[in-house]
ZAKOLTOR-208669 format. One record per residue (C-alpha): x, y, z; residue in one letter. Coordinates in steps of 0.25 Angstrom, whole numbers, padded with zeros to 4 digits, always signed. Each point is the difference from the previous one (the first is absolute). Layout:
REM residues N
XYZA;...
//
This chain:
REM residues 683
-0004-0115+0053X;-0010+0008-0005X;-0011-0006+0006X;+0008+0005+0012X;-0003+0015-0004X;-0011+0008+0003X;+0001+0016-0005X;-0011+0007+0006X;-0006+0013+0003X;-0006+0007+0012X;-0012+0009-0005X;-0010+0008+0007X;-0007+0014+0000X;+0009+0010+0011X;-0002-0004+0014X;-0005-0014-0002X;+0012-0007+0005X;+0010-0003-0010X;+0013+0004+0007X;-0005-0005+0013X;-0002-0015-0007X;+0012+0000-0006X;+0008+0003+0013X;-0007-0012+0006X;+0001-0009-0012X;+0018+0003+0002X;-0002-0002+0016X;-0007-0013-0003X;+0011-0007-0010X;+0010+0007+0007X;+0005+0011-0007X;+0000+0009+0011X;+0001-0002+0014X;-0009+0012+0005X;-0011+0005-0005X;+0000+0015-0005X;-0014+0008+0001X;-0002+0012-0010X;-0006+0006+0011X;+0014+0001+0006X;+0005+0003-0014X;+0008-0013+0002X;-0005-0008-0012X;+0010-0008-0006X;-0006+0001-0014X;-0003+0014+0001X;+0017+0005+0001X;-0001+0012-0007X;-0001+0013+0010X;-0011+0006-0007X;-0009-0013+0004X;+0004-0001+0014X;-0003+0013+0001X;-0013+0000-0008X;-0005-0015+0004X;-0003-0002-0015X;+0007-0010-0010X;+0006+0009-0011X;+0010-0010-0007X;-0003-0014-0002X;+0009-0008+0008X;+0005-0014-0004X;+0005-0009+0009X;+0000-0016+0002X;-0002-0011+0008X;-0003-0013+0004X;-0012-0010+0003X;-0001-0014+0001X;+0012-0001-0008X;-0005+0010-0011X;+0005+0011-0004X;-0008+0013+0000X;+0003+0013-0006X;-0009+0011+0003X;-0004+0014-0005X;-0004+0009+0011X;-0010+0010-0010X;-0004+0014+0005X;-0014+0002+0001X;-0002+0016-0002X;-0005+0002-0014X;+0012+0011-0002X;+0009-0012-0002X;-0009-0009-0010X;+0012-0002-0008X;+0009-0008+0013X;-0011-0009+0000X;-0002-0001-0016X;+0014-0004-0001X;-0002-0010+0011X;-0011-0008-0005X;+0007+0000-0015X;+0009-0009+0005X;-0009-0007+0012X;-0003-0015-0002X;-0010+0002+0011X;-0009+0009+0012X;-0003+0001+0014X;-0011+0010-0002X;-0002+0008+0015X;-0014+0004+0005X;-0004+0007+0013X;-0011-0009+0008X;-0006+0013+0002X;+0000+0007-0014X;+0000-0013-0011X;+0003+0007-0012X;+0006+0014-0003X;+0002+0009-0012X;+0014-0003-0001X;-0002-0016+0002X;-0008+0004-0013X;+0012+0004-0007X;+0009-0011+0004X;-0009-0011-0001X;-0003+0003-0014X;+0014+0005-0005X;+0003-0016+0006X;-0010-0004-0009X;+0007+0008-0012X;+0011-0010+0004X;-0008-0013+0002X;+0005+0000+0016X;-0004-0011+0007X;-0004+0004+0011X;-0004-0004+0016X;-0007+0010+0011X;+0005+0003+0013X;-0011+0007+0010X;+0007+0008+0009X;-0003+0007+0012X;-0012-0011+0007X;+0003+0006+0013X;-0005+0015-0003X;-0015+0004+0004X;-0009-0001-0012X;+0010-0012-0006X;-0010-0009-0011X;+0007-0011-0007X;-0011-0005-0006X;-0004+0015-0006X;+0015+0003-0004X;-0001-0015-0009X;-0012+0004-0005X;+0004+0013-0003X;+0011-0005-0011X;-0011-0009-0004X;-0010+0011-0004X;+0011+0009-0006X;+0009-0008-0008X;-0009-0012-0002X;+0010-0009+0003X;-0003-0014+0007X;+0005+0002+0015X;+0002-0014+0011X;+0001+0004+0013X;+0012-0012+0005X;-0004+0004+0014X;-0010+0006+0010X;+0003+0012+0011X;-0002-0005+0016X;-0005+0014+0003X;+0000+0013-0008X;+0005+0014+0007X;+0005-0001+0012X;-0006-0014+0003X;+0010-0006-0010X;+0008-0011+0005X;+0003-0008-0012X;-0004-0008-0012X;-0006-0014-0004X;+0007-0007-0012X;-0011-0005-0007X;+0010-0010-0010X;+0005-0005+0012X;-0012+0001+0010X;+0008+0005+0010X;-0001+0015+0010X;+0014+0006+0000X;+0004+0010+0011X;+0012+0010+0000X;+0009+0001+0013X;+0003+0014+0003X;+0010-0003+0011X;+0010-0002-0011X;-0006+0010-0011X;-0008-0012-0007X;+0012-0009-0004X;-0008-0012+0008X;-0013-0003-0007X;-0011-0011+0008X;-0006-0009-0005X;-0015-0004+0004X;-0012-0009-0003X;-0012+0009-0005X;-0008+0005+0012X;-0015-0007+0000X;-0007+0014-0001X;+0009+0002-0014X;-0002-0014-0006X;-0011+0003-0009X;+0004+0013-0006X;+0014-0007-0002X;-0008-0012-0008X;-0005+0008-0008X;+0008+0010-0004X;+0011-0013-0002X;-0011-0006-0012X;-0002+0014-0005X;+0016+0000-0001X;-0001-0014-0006X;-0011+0003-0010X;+0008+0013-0005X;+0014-0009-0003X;-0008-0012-0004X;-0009+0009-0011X;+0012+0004-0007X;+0007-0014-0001X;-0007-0012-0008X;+0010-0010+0009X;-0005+0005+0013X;-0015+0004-0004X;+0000-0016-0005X;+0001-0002+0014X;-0007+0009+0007X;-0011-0003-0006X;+0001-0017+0003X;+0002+0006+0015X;+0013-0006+0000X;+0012+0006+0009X;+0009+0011-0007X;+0012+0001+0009X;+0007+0013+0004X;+0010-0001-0009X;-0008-0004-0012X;-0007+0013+0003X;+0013+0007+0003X;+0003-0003-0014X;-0013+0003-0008X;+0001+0014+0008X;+0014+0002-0005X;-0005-0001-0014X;-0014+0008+0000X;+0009+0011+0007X;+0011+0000-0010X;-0009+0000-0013X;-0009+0011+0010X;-0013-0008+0001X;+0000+0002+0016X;+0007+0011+0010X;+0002-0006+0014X;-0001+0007+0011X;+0007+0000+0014X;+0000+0009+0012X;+0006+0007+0010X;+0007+0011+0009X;+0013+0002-0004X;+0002+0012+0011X;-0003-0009+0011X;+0007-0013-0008X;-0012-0009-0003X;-0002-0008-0014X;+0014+0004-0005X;+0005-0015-0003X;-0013-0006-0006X;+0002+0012-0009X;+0015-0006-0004X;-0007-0013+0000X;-0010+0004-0013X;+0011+0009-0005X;+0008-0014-0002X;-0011-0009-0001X;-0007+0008-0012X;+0006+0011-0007X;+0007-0004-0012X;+0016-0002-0002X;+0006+0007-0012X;-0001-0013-0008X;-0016-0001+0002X;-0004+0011-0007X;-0002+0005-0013X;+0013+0003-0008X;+0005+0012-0002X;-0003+0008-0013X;+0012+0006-0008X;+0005+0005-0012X;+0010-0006-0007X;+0007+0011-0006X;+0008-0002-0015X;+0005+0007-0011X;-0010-0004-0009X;-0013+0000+0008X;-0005-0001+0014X;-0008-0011+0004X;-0007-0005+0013X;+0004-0011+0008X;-0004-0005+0014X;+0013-0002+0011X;-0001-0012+0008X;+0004+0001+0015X;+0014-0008-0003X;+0014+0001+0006X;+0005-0006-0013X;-0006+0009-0010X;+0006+0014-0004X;+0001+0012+0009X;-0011+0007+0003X;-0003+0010+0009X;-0008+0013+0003X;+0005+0012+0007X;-0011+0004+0008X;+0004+0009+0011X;+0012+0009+0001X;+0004+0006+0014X;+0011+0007+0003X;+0010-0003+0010X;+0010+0011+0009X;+0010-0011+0000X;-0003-0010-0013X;-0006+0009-0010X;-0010-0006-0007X;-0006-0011+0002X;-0008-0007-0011X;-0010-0010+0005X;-0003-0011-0010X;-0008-0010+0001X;+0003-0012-0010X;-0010-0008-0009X;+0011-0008-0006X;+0014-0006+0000X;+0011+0009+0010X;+0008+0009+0001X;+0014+0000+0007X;+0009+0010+0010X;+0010+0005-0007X;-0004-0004-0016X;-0006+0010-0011X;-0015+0002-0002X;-0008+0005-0013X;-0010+0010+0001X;-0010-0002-0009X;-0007+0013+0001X;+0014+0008-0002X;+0006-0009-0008X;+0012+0001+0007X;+0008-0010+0008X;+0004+0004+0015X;+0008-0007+0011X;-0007-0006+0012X;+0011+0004+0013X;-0009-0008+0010X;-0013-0007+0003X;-0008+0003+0012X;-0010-0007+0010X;-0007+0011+0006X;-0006+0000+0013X;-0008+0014+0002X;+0012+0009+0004X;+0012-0012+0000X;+0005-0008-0009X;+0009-0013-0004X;+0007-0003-0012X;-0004-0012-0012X;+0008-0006-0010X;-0011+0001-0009X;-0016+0001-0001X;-0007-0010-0009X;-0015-0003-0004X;-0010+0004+0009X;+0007+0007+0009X;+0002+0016+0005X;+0012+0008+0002X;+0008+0012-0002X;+0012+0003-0007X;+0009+0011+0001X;+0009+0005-0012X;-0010+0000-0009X;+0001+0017-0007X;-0010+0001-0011X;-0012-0010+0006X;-0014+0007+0002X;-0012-0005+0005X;-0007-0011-0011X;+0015-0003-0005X;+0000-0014-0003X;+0016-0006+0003X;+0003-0010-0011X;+0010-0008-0009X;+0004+0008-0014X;-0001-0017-0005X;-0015+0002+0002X;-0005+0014+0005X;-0015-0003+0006X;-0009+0014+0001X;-0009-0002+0014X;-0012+0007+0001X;+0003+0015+0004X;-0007+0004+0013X;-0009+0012-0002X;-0002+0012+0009X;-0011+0010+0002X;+0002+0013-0004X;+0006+0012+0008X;-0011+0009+0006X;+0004+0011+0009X;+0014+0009+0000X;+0007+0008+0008X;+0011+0010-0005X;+0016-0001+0004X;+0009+0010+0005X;+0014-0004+0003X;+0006+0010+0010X;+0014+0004-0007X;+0007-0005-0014X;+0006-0010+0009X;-0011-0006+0003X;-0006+0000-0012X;+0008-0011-0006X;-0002-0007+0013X;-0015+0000-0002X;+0001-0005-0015X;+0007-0012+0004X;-0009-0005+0012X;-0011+0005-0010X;+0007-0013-0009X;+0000-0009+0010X;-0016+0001+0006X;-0005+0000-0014X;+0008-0014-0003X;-0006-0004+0013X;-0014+0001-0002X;-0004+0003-0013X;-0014+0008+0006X;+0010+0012+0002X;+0005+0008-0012X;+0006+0015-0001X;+0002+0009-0011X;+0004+0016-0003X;-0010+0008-0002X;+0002+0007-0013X;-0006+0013+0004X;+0004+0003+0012X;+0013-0008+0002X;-0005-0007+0013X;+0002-0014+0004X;-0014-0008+0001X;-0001-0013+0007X;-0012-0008-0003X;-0004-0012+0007X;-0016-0009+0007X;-0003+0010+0011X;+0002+0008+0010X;+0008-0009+0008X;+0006-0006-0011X;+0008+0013-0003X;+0001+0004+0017X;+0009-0014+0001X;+0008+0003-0013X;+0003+0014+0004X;+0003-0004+0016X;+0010-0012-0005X;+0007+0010-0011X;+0002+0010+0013X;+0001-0012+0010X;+0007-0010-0005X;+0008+0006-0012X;+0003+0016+0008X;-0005+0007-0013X;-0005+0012+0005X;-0012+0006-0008X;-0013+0009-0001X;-0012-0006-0002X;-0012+0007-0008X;-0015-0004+0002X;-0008-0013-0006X;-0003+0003-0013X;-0008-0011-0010X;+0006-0006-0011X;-0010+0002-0013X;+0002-0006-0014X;-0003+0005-0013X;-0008-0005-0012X;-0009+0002-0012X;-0014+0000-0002X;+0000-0002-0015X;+0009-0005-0011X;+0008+0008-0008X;+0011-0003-0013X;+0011+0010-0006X;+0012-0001-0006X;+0012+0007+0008X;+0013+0004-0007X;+0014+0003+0007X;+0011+0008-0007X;+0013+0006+0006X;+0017+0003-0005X;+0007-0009+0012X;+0014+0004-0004X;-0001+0004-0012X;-0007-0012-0006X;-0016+0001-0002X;-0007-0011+0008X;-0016-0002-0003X;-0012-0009+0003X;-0015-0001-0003X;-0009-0009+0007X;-0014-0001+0001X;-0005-0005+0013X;-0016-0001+0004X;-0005-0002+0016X;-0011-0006+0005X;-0009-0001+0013X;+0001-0013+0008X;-0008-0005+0009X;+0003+0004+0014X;+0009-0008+0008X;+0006-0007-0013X;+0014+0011+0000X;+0006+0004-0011X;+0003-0007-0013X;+0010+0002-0013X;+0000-0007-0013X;+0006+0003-0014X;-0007-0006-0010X;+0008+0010-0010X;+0007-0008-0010X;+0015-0003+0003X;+0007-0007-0012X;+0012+0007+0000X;-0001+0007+0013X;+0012-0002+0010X;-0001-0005+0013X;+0005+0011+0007X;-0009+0010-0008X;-0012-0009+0006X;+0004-0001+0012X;+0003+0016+0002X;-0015+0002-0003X;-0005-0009+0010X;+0007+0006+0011X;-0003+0014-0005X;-0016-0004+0001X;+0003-0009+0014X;+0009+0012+0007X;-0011+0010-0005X;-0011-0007+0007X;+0007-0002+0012X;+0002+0016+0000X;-0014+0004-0003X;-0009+0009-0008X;+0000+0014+0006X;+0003-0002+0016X;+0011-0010-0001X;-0008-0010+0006X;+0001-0014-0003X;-0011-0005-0013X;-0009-0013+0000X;-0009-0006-0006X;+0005+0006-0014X;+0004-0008-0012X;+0010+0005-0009X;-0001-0008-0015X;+0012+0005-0011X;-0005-0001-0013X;+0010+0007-0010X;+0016+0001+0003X;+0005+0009-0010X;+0015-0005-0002X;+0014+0006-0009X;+0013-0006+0003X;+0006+0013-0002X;-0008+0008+0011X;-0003-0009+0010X;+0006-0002+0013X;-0006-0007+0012X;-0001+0013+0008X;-0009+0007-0010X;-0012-0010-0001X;+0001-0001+0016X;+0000+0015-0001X;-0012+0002-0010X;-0006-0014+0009X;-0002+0010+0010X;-0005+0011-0007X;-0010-0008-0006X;-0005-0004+0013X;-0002+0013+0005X;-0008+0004-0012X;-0008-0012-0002X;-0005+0001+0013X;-0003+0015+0000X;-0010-0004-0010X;-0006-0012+0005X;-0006+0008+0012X;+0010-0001+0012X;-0005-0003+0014X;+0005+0000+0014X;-0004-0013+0008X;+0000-0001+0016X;+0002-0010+0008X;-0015-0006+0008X;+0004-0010+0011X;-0009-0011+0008X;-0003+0006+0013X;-0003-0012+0010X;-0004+0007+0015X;-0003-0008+0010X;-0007+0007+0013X;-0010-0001+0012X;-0015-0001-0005X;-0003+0013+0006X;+0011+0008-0008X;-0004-0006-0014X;-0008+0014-0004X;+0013+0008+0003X;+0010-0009-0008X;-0009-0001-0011X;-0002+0015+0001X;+0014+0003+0000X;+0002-0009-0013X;-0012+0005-0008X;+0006+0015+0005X;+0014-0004-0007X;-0007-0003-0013X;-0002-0015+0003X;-0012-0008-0002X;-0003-0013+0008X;-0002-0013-0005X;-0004-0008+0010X;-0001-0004+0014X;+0003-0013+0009X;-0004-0003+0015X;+0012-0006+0007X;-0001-0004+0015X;+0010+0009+0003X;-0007+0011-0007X;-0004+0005-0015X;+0009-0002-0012X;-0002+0011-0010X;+0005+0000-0013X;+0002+0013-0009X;+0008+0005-0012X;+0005+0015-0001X;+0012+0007-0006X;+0013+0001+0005X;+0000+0014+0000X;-0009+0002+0008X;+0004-0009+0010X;+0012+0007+0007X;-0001+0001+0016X;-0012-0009+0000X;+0006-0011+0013X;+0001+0015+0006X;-0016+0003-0003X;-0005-0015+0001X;+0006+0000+0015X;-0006+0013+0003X;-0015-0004-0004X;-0001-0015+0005X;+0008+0004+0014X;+0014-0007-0005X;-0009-0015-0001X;+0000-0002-0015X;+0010-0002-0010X;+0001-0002-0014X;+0010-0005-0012X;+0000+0005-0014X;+0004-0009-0011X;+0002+0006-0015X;-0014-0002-0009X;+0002+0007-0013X;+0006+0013-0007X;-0013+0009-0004X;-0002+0014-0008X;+0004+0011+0009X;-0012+0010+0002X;+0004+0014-0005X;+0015-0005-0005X;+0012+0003+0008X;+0008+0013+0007X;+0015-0003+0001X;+0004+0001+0016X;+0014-0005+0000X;
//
């Protein structure tokens, strides 16, 4: 049955399409009846209010359907860099892609990002070119375009019939056929014809460029090719199946799926050539023992052990949590209890769901290969794997980028206050991007999230959805701290806890480390004798030191932290005291290693009229930017930048004002840098 299973993801930058392709895609096999615009905020894959109202994708939706007698599971990922992590956690667990490109503008920033966090994944992937009937629409420019900047092998499967407004329809060019779209019944008819005289050469040879490009990447077929003997379509369906899974060739189709063209062709390759679960790579584990750990690879199998990875969370006003999973190996069943791996605990599975966008129906069980939620699961977090205690398998955490903008919290009673903490729990196990904390200093709350917008949604579902009533204070950025230089010294702790002496000595030394590499902790002190607990208490005195800072509370990096001397009497010591005199040795060891405050730099990619280029590069360069580069797009002139966070606060507001409201711009975070002058506290 597993070749009967497709898990794939719709990915694309913001406005390309992805929400509007997928509405088609559950039109076409039936899944819905009528066809929901985002324009009327009707979307079924956009539910949640704040989407309707917005017309932007902020969850990832999962829902399932059927074509050609297979089974399709899709991810329907956002495709505003505020919510990176929906679509991180999406490709985690994708076997493949249907990458969506606007005719008119080929490749953006935020096609960048995802195309290579599916690349981090090793996604197979096929490209969807939407939008052929806008003004300015360039098949050929938006395939070279993914050509020229991911260096990838592209095979156009069919040519446009018009561009713009002309566009009427496609040729196939495996098939050699023109297929036209009926818009009396909203394209569900599709005709069929020979390929118009005037169209016949183009088709030719674009048809033996297709040939060479599958033939070239399979001895079998380039044998041959090269005799000038006949390859049938299937034989080349085949090959393409291949190159496409082992990512040798990226087809691409074509379309409108506003007005309802090139939808089905698009079911067709995702059937015909995006892998089942079973055809590729296994996935990699740890196999977690008493004694040691040791890396094992986990076959797609219904018959091996449980394993699956928890990787979204979303709550539910009725169900509660809901934990989707998607399953590498064996199954899990309603009703039965499930190891988690991560927490070491075992928890009781209450029920299994299919999901389909806002509705649901129930399962017996999920197996191998396939996607589902389930509800009653109380300690899972996202990157939890779901076991058996017989043989507990690690899977490969996801990992999220850091937190760069805050906002401070105020509830507006007591009451509320408890209120507020608890929705507070519940969004920060549903995206792991989103974290919160109390300020030591002042006492306030601070929420921390990607953006602007990424903060605005949380805060509008806290008051919308959850009726907490709160104060919201101004963006502020979210800085780290560090060290310029290394430093050792030996820290003693000594104090009467009722009545009996307790005391420690450590000697700890920090270290630089390269940016971007985070933190690290090792004891190379000697341990003979040592117990555990002693040990451990030292750890977590070093690891909850540098997760509350230096001087300012913020978060460190790129700092690592070596024990070289544990100073240890049986009579005196207690668990408390070295995870006391831990975090006074931080504090000193750092005070002398030359402490410094690092700020946030994020890409700035601003697209804009030609005319308003000298404005918006202005603007940035004004802000402490500096500009990196520029690209000319038919629809204008792609600028790319760098410039701190900081400094970066009402800038839509600026941008709109300078280039007459015809630009726009995403900012994606670079790198944490030195912070000019050091740092005022504003909280």
């Amino acid at each position: 049955m597993l070749n009967k299973m497709r898990n794939i993801g719709i990915m694309a930058h913001i406005d390309a399409g992805k929400t509007t392709t997928t509405e088609r895609i559950l039109y076409y096999t039936k899944k819905i009846h009528k066809i929901g615009e985002i324009d009327d905020g009707q979307a079924t894959m956009d539910f949640l209010p704040q989407e309707q109202e917005r017309g932007i994708t902020i969850a990832s939706a999962a829902t399932t359907t059927e074509w050609n007698g297979v089974q399709i599971n899709i991810i329907d990922t956002p495709g505003h860099v505020d919510f990176t992590a929906e679509v991180e956690r999406s490709l985690r667990v994708l076997d493949g892609a249907v990458a969506v490109l606007s005719a008119v503008d080929g490749v953006q920033p935020q096609t960048e990002t995802v195309w290579r966090q599916a690349d981090t994944f090793n996604v197979p992937r096929i490209c969807f070119v939407n939008k052929m009937d806008r003004a300015g629409a360039d098949f050929f420019s938006a395939m070279d375009s993914v050509h020229t900047k991911f260096g990838v092998e592209c095979a156009a499967l069919q040519l446009p019939i018009g561009e713009g407004a002309d566009f009427e329809g496609v040729i196939d060019l495996l098939n050699m056929k023109e297929l036209r779209w009926n818009a009396a019944d909203e394209g569900a008819t599709i005709t069929l014809s020979a390929i118009a005289d005037e169209r016949t050469a183009a088709a030719k040879q674009w048809r033996e460029k297709l040939v060479d490009q599958i033939a070239s990447n399979d001895d079998e077929l380039a044998e041959l090719y090269l005799t000038g003997a006949d390859i049938s379509v299937l034989q080349l369906q085949q090959a393409l199946r291949r190159e496409v899974i082992a990512r040798q060739l990226v087809p691409f189709v074509m379309g409108s799926a506003r007005h309802n063209q090139g939808v089905q062709p698009l079911l067709d390759a995702v059937v015909d050539y995006l892998p089942a679960p079973d055809e590729i790579a296994p996935a990699e584990g740890i196999q977690v023992k008493k004694e040691k750990e040791e890396k094992i690879s986990v076959p797609c199998s219904e018959d091996g052990a449980p394993a699956g990875l928890v990787f979204k969370i979303q709550h539910d006003a009725n169900m509660g949590l809901l934990c989707f999973v998607r399953m590498y190996s064996g199954k899990i069943t309603a009703g039965s209890a499930v190891y988690n791996v991560n927490k070491k605990k075992r928890e009781r599975v209450n029920r299994i769901l299919r999901i389909n966008a806002d509705k649901s129906e129930t399962m017996d069980s999920v197996r191998a290969g396939d996607i589902a939620a389930i509800v009653g699961l109380k300690l899972a977090q996202t990157g939890d794997t779901l076991g058996s205690e017989g043989m507990p398998i690690l899977l490969e955490q996801p990992v999220f980028p850091e937190p760069v903008i805050s906002v401070a919290l105020e509830s507006e009673s007591l009451a509320e206050r408890e209120k507020m903490n608890d929705t507070l729990a519940i969004l920060s196990r549903e995206d792991p991007t989103f974290t919160y904390h109390d300020d030591a200093e002042t006492g306030q709350l601070i929420i921390s999230g990607m953006g602007e917008l990424h903060l605005d949604v949380l805060v509008t579902r806290m008051r919308d959805d959850f009726k907490v009533q709160c104060r919201v204070g101004s963006p502020q950025v979210t800085y780290r701290e560090s060290v310029a230089q290394s430093a050792e010294l030996t820290e003693t702790f000594s104090k009467v806890l009722a009545g009996k002496e307790t005391a420690a000595a450590l000697t700890v030394r920090v270290a630089p480390q390269a940016p971007g590499s985070g933190n690290a902790y090792v004891c190379t002190a000697s341990l003979g004798g040592i117990p555990d607990d002693i040990v451990a208490a030292v750890e977590r005195g070093f690891q909850n030191a540098l997760t509350a800072g230096i001087r300012y509370g913020y978060p460190c990096t790129d700092i690592a932290v070596t024990v070289t001397d544990i100073a240890y009497n049986e009579v005196t010591a207690t668990p408390f005291a070295f995870e006391a005199c831990a975090a006074q040795a931080f504090d000193r060891v750092c005070a002398a290693a030359d402490p410094q405050i690092l700020e946030p730099v994020m890409n700035v990619d601003i697209e804009c009229p030609k005319e308003f280029v000298g404005e918006a590069m202005s603007l940035v360069t004004g802000r402490g930017g500096m500009i990196l580069g520029q690209d000319s797009k038919t629809s204008g002139e792609l600028i790319h930048a760098q410039a701190p966070m900081a400094k970066l606060f009402g800038f839509t507001t600026s941008l709109r004002s300078v280039t007459q409201g015809r630009a726009s711009f995403t900012l994606v975070f670079s790198h944490f840098q030195v912070k000019p002058g050091g740092l005022e506290r504003s909280w």
